[in-house]
C-alpha positions in Angstrom: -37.9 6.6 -22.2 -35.2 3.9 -21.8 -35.0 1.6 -19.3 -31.7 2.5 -16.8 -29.0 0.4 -17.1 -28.1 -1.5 -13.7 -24.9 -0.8 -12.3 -23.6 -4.9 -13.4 -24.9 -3.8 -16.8 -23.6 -0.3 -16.7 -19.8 -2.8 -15.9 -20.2 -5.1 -18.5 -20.8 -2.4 -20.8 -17.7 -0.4 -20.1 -15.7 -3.6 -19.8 -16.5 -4.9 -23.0 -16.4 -1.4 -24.8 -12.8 -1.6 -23.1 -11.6 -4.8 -24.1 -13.3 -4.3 -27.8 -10.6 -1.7 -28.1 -7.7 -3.5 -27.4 -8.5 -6.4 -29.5 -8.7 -4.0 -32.1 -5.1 -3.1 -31.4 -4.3 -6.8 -31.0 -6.4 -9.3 -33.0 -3.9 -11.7 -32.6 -3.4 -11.8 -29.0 -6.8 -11.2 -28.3 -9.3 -13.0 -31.3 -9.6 -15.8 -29.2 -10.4 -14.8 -25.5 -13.1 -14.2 -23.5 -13.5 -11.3 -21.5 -16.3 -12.2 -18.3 -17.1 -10.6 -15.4 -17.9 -12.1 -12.2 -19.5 -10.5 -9.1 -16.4 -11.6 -6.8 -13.7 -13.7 -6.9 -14.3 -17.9 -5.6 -14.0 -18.6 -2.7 -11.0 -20.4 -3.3 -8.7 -17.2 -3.9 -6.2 -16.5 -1.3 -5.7 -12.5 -2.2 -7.9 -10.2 -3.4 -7.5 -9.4 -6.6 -9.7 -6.9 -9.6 -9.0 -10.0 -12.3 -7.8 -12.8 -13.7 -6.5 -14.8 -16.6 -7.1 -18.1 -17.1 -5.3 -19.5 -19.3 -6.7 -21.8 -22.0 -7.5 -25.6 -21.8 -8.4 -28.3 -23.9 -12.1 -27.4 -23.0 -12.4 -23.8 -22.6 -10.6 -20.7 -24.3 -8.2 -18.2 -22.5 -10.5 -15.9 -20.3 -10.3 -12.7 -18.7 -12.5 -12.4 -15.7 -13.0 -9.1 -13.7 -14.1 -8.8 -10.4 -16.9 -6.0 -10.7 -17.9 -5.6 -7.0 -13.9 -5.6 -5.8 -13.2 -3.2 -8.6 -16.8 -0.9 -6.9 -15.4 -1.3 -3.9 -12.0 -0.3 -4.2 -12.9 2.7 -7.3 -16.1 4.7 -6.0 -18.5 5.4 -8.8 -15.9 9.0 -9.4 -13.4 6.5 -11.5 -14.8 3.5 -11.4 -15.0 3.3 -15.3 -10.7 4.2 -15.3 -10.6 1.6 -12.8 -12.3 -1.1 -15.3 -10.6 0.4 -18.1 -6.8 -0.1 -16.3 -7.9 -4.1 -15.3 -8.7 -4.8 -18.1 -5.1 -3.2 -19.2 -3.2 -4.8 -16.7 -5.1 -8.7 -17.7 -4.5 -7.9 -21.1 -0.4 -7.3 -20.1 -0.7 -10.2 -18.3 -1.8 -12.5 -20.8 0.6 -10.9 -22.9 3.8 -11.8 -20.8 2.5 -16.1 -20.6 
């Protein structure tokens, strides 16, 4: 019998099943970033927010972080996989328009 996925697995999974797809739309935007999730945003934010890009640096790559227990919150376990799928969209956009 296989093991159950926990529910930041279960994320991850659908987040990186989401963002595989759009980099197969657009290897050149996206070869090069990182897609991570973290379980909230720092403690630094000043708004809630489902994601982030941050842009790249001489040490790190462009990333895409999402925020899997604001995105919980916020979806309900109904749509919370349309939810991740439409912040990962909107990062994506994002990234785009820099």
């Amino acid at each position: 019998m296989p093991a159950r996925l926990t529910r930041a697995e279960s994320f991850a999974k659908v987040a990186a099943a989401e963002f595989a797809r759009l980099r197969e739309r657009e290897p050149g935007l996206l070869a090069d970033v990182v897609l991570a999730v973290d379980a909230v945003p720092p403690a630094s934010s000043t708004e809630p927010s489902f994601g982030r890009v941050f842009p790249a640096t001489a040490n790190r790559t462009t990333h895409i972080v999402l925020y899997r227990r604001v995105i919980e919150d916020h979806a309900g376990s109904e749509v919370r996989d349309a939810l991740i799928a439409e912040v990962v969209a909107d990062q994506v956009d994002i990234l785009r328009r820099t």
